[in-house]
C-alpha positions as a Python dict, from the first residue, in 0.01 Angstrom:
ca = {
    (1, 'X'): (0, 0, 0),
    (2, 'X'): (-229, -289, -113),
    (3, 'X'): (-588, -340, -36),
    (4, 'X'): (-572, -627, 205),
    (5, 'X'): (-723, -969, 99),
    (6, 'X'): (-1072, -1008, 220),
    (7, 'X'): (-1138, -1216, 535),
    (8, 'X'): (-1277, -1548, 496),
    (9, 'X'): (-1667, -1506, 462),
    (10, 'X'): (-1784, -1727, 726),
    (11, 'X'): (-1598, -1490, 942),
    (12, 'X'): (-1957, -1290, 933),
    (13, 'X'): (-2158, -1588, 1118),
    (14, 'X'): (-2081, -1797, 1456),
    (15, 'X'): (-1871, -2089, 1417),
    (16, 'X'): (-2105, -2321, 1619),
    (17, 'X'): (-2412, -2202, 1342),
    (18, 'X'): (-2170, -2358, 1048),
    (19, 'X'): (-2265, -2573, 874),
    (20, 'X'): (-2581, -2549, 817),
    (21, 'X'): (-2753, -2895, 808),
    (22, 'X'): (-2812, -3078, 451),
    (23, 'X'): (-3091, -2915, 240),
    (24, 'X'): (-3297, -3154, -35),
    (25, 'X'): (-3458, -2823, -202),
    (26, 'X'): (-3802, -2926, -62),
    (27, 'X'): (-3903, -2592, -38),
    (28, 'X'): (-3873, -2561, -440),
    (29, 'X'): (-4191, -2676, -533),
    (30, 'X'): (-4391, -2376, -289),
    (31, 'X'): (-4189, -2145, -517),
    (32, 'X'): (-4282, -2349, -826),
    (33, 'X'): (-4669, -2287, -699),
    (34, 'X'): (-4657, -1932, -620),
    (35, 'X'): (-4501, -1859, -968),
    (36, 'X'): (-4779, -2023, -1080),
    (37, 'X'): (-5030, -1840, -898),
    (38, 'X'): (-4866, -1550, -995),
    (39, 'X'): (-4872, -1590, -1369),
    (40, 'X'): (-5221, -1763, -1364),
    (41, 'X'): (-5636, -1607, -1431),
    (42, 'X'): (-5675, -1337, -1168),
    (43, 'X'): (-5284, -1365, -1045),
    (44, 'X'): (-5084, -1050, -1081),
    (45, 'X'): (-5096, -806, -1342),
    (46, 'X'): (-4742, -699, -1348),
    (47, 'X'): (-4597, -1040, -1376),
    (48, 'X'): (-4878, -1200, -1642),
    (49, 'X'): (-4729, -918, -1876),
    (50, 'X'): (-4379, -1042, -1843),
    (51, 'X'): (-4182, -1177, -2168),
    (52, 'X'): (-3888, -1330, -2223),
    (53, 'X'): (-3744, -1033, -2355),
    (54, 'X'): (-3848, -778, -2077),
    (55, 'X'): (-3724, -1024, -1831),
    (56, 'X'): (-3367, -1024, -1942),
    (57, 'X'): (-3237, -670, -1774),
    (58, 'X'): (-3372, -836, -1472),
    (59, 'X'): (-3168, -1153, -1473),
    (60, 'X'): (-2867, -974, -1534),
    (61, 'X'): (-2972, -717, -1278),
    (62, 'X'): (-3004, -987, -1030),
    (63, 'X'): (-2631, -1178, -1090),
    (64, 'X'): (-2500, -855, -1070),
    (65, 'X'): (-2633, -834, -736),
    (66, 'X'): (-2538, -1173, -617),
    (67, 'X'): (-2143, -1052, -723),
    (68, 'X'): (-2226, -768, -464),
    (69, 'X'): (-2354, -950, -193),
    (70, 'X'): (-2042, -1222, -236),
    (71, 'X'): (-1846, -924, -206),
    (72, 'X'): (-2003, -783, 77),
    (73, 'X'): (-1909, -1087, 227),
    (74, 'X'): (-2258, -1075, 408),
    (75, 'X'): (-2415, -1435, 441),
    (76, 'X'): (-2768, -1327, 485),
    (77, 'X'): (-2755, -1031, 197),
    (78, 'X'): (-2641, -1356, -35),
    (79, 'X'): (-2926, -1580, 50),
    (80, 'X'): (-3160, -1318, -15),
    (81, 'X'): (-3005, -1201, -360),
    (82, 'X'): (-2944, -1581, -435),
    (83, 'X'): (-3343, -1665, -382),
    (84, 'X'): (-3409, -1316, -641),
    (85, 'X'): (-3222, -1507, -896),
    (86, 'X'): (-3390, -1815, -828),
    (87, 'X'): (-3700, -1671, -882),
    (88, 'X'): (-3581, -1559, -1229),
    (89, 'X'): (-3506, -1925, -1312),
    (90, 'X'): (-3847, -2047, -1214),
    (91, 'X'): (-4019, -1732, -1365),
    (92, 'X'): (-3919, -1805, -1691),
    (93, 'X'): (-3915, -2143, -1628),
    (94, 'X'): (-4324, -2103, -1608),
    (95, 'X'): (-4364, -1880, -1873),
    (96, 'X'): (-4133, -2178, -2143),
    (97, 'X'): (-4436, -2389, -1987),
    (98, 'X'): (-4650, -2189, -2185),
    (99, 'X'): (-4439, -2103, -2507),
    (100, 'X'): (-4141, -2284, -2539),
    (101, 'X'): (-4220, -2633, -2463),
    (102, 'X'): (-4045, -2702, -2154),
    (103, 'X'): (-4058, -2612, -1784),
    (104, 'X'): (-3889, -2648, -1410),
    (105, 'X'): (-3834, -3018, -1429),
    (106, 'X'): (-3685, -3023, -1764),
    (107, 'X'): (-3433, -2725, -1683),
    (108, 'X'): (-3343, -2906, -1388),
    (109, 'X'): (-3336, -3249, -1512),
    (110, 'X'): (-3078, -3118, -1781),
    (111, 'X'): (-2834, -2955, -1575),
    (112, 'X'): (-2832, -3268, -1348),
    (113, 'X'): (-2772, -3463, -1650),
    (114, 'X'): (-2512, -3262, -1784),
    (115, 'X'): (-2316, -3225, -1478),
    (116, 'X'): (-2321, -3655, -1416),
    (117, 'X'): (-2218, -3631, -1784),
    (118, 'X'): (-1931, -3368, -1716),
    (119, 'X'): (-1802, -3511, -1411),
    (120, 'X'): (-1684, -3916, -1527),
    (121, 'X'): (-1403, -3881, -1257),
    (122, 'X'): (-1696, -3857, -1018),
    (123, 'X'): (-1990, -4072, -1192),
    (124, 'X'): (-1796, -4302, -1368),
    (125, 'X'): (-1471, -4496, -1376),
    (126, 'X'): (-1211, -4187, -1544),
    (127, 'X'): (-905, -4092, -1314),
    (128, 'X'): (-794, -3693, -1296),
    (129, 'X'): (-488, -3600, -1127),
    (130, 'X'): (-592, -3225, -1048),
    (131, 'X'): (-832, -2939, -1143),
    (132, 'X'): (-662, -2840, -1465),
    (133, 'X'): (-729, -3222, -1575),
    (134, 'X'): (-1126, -3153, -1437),
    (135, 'X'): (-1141, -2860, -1674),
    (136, 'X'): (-972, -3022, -1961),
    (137, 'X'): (-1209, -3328, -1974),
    (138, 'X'): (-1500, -3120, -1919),
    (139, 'X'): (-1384, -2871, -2267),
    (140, 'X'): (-1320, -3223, -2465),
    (141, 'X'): (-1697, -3379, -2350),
    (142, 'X'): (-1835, -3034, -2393),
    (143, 'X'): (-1697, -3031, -2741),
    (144, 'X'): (-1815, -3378, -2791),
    (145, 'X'): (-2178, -3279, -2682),
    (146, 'X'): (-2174, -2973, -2917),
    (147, 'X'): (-2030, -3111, -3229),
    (148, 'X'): (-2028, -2811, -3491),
    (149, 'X'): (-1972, -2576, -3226),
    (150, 'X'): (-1628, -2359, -3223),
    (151, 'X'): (-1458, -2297, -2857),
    (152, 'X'): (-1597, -1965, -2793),
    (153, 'X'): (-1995, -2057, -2875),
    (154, 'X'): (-2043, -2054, -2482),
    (155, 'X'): (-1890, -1727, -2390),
    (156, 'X'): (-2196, -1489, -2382),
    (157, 'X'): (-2126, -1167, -2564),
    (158, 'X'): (-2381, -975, -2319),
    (159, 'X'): (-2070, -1034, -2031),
    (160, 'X'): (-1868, -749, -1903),
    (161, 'X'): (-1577, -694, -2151),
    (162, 'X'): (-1324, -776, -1898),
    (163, 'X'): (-1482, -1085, -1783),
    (164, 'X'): (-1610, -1183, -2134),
    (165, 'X'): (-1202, -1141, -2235),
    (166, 'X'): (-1145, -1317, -1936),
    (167, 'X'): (-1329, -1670, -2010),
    (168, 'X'): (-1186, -1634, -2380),
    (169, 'X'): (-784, -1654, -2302),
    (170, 'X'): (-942, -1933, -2011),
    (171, 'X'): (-1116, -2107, -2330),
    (172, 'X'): (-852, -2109, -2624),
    (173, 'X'): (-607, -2162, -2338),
    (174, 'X'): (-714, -2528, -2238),
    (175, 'X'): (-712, -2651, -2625),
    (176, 'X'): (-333, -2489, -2652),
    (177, 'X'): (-329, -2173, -2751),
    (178, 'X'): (-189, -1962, -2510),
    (179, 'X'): (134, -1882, -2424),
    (180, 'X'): (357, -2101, -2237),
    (181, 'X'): (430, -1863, -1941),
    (182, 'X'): (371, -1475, -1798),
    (183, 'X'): (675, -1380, -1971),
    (184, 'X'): (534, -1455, -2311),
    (185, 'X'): (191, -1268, -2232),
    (186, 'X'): (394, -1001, -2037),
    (187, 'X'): (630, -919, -2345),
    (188, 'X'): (236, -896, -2559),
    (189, 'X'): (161, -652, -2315),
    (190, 'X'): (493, -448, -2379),
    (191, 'X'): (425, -483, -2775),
    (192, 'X'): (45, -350, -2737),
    (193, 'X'): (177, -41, -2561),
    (194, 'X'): (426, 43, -2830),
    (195, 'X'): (148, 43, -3142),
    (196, 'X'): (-108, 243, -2869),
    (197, 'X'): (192, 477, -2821),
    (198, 'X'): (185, 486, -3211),
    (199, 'X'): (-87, 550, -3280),
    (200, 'X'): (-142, 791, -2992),
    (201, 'X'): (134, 1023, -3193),
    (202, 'X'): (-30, 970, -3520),
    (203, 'X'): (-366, 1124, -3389),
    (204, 'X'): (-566, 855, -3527),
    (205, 'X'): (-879, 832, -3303),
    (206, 'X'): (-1017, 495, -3468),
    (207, 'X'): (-683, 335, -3409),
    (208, 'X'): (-643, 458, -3052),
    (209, 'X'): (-955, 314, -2984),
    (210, 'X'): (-841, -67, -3157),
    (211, 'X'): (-501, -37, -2972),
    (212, 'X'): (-648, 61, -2631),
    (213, 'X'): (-913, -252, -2704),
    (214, 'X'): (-552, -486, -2809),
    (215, 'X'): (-371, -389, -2434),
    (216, 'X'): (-685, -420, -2273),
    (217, 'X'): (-710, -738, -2400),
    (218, 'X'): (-342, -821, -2347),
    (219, 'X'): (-376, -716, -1946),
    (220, 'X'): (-675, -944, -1909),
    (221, 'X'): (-429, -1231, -2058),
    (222, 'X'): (-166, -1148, -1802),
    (223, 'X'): (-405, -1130, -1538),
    (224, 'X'): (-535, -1465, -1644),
    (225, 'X'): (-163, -1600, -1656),
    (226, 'X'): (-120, -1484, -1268),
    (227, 'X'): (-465, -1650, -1115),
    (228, 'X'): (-590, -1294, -1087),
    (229, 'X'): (-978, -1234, -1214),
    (230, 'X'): (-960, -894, -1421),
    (231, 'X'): (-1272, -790, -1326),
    (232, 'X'): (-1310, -876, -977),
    (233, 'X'): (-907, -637, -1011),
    (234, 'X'): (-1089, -327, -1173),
    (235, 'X'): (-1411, -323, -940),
    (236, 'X'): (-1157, -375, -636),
    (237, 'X'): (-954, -75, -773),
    (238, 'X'): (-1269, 143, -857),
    (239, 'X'): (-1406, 105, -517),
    (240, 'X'): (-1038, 167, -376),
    (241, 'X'): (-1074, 461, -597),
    (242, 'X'): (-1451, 572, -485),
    (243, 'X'): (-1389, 555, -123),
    (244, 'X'): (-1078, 828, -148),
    (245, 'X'): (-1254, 1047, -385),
    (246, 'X'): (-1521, 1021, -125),
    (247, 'X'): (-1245, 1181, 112),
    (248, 'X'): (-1124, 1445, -119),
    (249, 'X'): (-1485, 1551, -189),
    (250, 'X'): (-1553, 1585, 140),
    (251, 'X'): (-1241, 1804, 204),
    (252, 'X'): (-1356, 1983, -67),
    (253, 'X'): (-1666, 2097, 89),
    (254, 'X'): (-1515, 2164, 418),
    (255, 'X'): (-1244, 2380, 324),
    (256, 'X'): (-1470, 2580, 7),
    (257, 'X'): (-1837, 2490, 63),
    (258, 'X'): (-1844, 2265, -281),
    (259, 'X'): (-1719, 2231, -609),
    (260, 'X'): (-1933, 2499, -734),
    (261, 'X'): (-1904, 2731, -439),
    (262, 'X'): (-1596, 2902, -649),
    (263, 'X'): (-1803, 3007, -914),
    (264, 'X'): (-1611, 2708, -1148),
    (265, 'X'): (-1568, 2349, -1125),
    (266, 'X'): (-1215, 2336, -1198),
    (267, 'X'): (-1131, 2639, -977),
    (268, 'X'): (-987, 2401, -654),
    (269, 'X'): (-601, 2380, -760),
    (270, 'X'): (-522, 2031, -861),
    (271, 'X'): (-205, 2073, -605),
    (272, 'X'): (-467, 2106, -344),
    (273, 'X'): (-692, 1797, -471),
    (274, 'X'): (-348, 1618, -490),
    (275, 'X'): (-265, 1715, -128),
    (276, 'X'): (-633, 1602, 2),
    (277, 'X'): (-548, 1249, -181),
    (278, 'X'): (-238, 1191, -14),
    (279, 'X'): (-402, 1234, 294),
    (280, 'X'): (-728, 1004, 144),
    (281, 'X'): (-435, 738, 90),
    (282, 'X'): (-294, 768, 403),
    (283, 'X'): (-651, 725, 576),
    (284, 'X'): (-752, 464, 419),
    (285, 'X'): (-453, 304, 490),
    (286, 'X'): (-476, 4, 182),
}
């Protein structure tokens, strides 16, 4: 059985508390200051040794987090993750001040600018008919902005493979090339396996590992052909996974004590650890 779609997330707060009244971002400039006070003679020590460079696990940290909290579908654990990656904006922000010749304003003047510039259907006087229009307009005036840059420039190689893959096929796709339905990316998928299986039987390690990279990449494609996000798929199938190991571990030490209380890791029959996820299946009951 599936996992069942998640509910809508503003199932988690009263209806009468939604929405929440307009916001101007008054409250930016407080953070703006106590960055500053932070990073300035006699602020803290911690943050005045801060780089650029030792900053960076820390933004990605953060996102990471904010995927979590969306996920949780938990409305206050968001705002809170969603103000620590704010703060990474504005720390850095403060810090370019110093050594990179620009600051707050400019980083938010420029995205305002670039999103008037990105939306003419909005702004200005172009007509769209739907999304897919939205997306293609915004490629061709991204494009236009960027002039000796190829399609993929803007895909960050520091992105999780699957998503990285992901926003590739979603890339090459809106300037043609892409199949022109599942069936096409399906029947890639089919002729991936057969060179894995290949090489698989050849026992030639470096080319398992290219062929496994090829039907990776070929699944992401047919996810992308179906509206389904690969890696929002995997994490949903590794906690699906997680939660009934979680089961059959705990049967485990139940019924023997723990997996070393045999004397050997392996020495719980796999019939029994099949038996105890069966009944993790059942239980969980997605």
């Amino acid at each position: 059985m599936q996992d069942a779609p998640p509910a809508p997330f503003d199932d988690k707060l009263p209806r009468e508390i939604l929405p929440v009244p307009a916001q101007d971002g008054s409250t930016l400039p407080r953070l703006v200051a106590v960055m500053r006070r932070l990073l300035g003679p006699g602020g803290c020590p911690w943050d005045r040794e801060q780089t650029f460079e030792s900053l960076r696990k820390y933004v990605l940290e953060e996102a990471c987090e904010v995927i979590d909290a969306i996920e949780s579908r938990r409305p206050d654990l968001l705002k809170e993750e969603l103000g620590d990656l704010l703060l990474q904006v504005i720390f850095q922000s403060e810090l370019a001040r110093e050594q990179a010749g620009f600051a707050i304003d400019d980083v938010v003047g420029g995205i305002v600018d670039k999103l008037v510039r990105r939306h003419p259907h909005v702004f200005a006087d172009v007509s769209v008919k739907d999304s897919g229009e939205v997306l293609t307009n915004w490629e061709r005036i991204k494009a236009e902005e960027k002039k000796n840059a190829g399609v993929l420039a803007g895909v960050p190689r520091s992105l999780p493979a699957l998503a990285r893959a992901q926003r590739i096929g979603e890339k090459v796709a809106r300037v043609g090339f892409d199949w022109e339905s599942p069936e096409g990316s399906r029947a890639k998928v089919r002729e991936e396996l057969a060179e894995l299986d290949l090489a698989v039987q050849e026992a030639d390690k470096d080319a398992v590992e290219a062929e496994m990279g090829d039907v990776l990449f070929a699944l992401v494609n047919l996810s992308r052909h179906y509206g389904v996000d690969a890696e929002g798929a995997l994490r949903r199938t590794i906690d699906k996974f997680t939660r009934r190991f979680a089961h059959v571990e705990a049967r485990v030490h139940a019924k023997h004590g723990g997996w070393g209380a045999l004397g050997d890791a392996g020495a719980v029959p796999l019939l029994e650890l099949d038996g105890d996820w069966e009944e993790a299946k059942k239980a969980d009951g997605r």
